[in-house]
C-alpha positions as CSV (number, residue, x, y, z in Angstrom):
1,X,-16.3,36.4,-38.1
2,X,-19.8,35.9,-36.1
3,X,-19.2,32.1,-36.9
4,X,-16.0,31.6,-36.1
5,X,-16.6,33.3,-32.5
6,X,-20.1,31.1,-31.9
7,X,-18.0,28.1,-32.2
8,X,-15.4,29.1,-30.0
9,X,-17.9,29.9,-27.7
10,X,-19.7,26.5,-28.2
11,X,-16.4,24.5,-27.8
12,X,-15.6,26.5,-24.5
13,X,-19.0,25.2,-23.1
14,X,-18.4,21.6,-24.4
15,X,-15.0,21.7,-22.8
16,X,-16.5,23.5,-19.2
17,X,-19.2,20.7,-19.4
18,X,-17.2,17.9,-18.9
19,X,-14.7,19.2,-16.3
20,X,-15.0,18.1,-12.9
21,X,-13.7,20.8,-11.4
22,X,-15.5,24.0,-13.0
23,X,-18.6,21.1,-12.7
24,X,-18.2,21.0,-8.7
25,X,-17.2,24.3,-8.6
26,X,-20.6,25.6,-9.5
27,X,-22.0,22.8,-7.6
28,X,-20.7,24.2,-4.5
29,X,-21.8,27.9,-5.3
30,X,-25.5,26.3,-5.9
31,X,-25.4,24.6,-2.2
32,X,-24.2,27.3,-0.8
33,X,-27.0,29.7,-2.2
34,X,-29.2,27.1,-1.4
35,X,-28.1,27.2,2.6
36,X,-27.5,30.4,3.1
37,X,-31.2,30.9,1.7
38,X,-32.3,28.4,4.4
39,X,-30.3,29.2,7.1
40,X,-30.4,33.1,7.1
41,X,-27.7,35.4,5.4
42,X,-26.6,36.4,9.1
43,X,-26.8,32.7,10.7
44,X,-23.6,30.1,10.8
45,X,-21.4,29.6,7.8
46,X,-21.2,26.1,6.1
47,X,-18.0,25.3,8.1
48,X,-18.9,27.1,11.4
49,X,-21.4,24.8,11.8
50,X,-19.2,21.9,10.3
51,X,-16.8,22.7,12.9
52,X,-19.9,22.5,16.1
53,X,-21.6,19.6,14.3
54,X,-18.2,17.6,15.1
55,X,-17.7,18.8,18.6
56,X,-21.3,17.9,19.7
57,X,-21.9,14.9,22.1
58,X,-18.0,15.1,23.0
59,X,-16.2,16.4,25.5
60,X,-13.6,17.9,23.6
61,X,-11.5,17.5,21.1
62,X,-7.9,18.9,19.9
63,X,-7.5,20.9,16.8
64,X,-6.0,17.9,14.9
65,X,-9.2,16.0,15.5
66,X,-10.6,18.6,14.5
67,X,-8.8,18.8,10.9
68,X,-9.5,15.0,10.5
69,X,-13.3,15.1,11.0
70,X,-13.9,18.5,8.8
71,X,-11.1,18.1,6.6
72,X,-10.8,22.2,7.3
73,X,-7.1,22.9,6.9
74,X,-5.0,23.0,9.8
75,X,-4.5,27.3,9.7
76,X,-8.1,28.2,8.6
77,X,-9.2,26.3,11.6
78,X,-7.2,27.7,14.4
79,X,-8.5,31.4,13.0
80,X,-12.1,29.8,13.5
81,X,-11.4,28.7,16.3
82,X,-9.7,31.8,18.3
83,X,-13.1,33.8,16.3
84,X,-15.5,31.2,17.8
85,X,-14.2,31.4,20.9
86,X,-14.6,35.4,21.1
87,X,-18.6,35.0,20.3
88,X,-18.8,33.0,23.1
89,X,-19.8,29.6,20.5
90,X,-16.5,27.6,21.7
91,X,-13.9,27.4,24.8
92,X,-10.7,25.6,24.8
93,X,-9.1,24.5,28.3
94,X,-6.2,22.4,28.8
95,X,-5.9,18.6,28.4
96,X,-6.3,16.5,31.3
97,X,-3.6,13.9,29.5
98,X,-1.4,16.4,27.8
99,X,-1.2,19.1,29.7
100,X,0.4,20.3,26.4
101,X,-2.2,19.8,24.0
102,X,-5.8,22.6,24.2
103,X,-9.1,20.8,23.8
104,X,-12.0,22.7,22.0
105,X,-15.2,22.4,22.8
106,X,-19.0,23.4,22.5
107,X,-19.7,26.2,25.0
108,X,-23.4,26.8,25.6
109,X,-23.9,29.3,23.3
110,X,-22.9,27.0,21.4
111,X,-25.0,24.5,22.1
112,X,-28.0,26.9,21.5
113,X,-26.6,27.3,17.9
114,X,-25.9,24.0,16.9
115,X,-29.9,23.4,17.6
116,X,-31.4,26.3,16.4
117,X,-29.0,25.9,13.2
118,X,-29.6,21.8,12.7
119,X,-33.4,21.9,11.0
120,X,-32.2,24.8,8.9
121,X,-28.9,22.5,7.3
122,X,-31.3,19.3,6.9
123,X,-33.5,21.7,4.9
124,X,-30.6,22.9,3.1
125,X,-29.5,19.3,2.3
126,X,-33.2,18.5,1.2
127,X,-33.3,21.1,-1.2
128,X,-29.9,20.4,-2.5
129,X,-30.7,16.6,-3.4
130,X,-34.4,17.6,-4.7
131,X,-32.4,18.8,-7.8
132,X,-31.4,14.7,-8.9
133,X,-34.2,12.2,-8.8
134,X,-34.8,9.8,-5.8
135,X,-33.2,6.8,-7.2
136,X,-29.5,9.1,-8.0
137,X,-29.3,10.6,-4.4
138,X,-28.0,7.9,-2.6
139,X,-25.2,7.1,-5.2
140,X,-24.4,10.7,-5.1
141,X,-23.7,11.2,-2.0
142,X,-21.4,7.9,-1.8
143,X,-19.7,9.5,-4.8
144,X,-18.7,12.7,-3.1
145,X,-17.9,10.8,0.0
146,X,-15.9,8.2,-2.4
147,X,-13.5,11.6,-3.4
148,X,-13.1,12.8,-0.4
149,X,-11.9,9.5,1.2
150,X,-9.9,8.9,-1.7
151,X,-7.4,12.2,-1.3
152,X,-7.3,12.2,2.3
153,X,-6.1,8.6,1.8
154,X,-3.2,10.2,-0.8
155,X,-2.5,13.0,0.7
156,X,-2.3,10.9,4.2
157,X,0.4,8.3,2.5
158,X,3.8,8.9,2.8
159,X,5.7,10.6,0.3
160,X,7.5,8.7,-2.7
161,X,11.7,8.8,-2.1
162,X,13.8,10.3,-4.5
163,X,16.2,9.3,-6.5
164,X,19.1,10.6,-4.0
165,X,17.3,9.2,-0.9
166,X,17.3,6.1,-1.9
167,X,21.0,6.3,-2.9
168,X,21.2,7.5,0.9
169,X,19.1,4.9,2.6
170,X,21.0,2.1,0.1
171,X,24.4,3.5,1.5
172,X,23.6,3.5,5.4
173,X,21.9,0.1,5.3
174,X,24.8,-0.6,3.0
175,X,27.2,0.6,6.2
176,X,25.1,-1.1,8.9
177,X,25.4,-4.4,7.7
178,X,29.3,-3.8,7.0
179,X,29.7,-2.4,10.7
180,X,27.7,-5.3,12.3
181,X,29.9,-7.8,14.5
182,X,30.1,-11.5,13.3
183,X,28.4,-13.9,15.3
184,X,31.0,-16.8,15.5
185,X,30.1,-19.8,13.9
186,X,29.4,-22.6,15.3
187,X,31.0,-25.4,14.7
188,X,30.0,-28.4,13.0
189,X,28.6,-31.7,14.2
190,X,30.5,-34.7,13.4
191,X,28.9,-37.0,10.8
192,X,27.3,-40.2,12.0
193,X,29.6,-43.2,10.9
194,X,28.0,-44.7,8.0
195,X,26.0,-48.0,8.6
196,X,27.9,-50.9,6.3
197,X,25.0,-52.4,4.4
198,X,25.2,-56.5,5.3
199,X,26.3,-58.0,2.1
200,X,23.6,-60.1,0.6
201,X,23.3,-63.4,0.7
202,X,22.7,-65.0,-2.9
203,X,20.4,-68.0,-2.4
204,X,21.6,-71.7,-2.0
205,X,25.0,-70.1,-0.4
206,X,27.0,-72.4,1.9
207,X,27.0,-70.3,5.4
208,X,29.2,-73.0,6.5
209,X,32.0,-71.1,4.7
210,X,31.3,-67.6,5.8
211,X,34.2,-66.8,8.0
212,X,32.4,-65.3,11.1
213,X,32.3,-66.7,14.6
214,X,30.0,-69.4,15.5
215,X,26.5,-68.2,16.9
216,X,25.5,-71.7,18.0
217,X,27.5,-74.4,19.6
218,X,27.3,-78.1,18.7
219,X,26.2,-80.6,21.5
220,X,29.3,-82.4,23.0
221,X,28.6,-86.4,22.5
């Protein structure tokens, strides 16, 4: 029994090893231990100071720029937000273009958080990519960076059709076309008469016999 139960342990861990997800899951638990041990257990979360890292040096942005630049999803954000904006860390006001649209931005408390919080994250960062060896950091960074782009560019594109939309869109374009007026035609040019080739003159022919008028007249005597 002991043997049988080591190697189902044994293949668990060979199966856990090898899959990305569990793999980046426990990634993510060792960077965040990692900042919150930099950055103080009562300081900024990961993603409240994701979310003032994007809004510094503008002079506001809307929620959905917001979404785009943290990839934070569209709900969590807004409750960040309206929280953020209670401490005092954020303010929205109105958009000068769409008086519609709010625009968030850094309010000075804020500001005084972002700084004081910035050393802290680079140290955090430090740390993180002291665990791979000099010559592996850069590539993984551009590998993380590599999935990232890669599903916000799929979950960006536009959705396959089904089977009965395309039926649809087939029908109406189907119904357009039969529905469109006829231009009228126009109508068509009357062929050039046909040039009668010359017939050929075989050598040593007599032209004195050709039947055509004269082109020259004799000298009268």
């Amino acid at each position: 029994m002991k043997k049988h139960k080591v190697k189902r342990v044994m293949s668990a861990k060979s199966v856990l090893e090898d899959s990305p997800s569990h793999l980046l899951h426990r990634v993510l638990q060792i960077a965040l231990d990692i900042y919150g041990s930099e950055t103080g257990g009562t300081a900024l979360t990961q993603r409240q100071y994701a979310l003032l890292k994007a809004l510094e040096g503008s002079d506001g942005l809307t929620q959905t720029d917001l979404v785009r630049s943290t990839g934070i999803d569209r709900s969590t954000l807004a409750d960040m937000v309206a929280r953020m904006t209670t401490k005092g860390l954020l303010a929205r006001e109105k958009s000068a273009l769409d008086a519609r649209a709010n625009l968030v931005r850094l309010a000075e408390d804020g500001v005084a958080a972002l700084a004081d919080m910035t050393p802290k994250v680079l140290a955090a960062d430090e740390k993180i990519l002291s665990l791979l060896a000099p010559p592996k950091r850069d590539s993984f960074v551009k590998l993380l960076r590599k999935i990232t782009s890669a599903r916000e560019a799929e979950l960006s594109a536009p959705a396959p059709l089904s089977d009965e939309e395309k039926q649809a869109l087939k029908a109406a374009k189907k119904a357009a076309k039969a529905t469109k007026p006829k231009k009228d035609k126009k109508p068509k040019k009357a062929k050039k008469a046909e040039k009668l080739p010359f017939p050929p003159l075989s050598e040593g022919a007599d032209l004195s016999q050709v039947d055509a008028p004269e082109l020259v007249k004799e000298p009268e005597v």
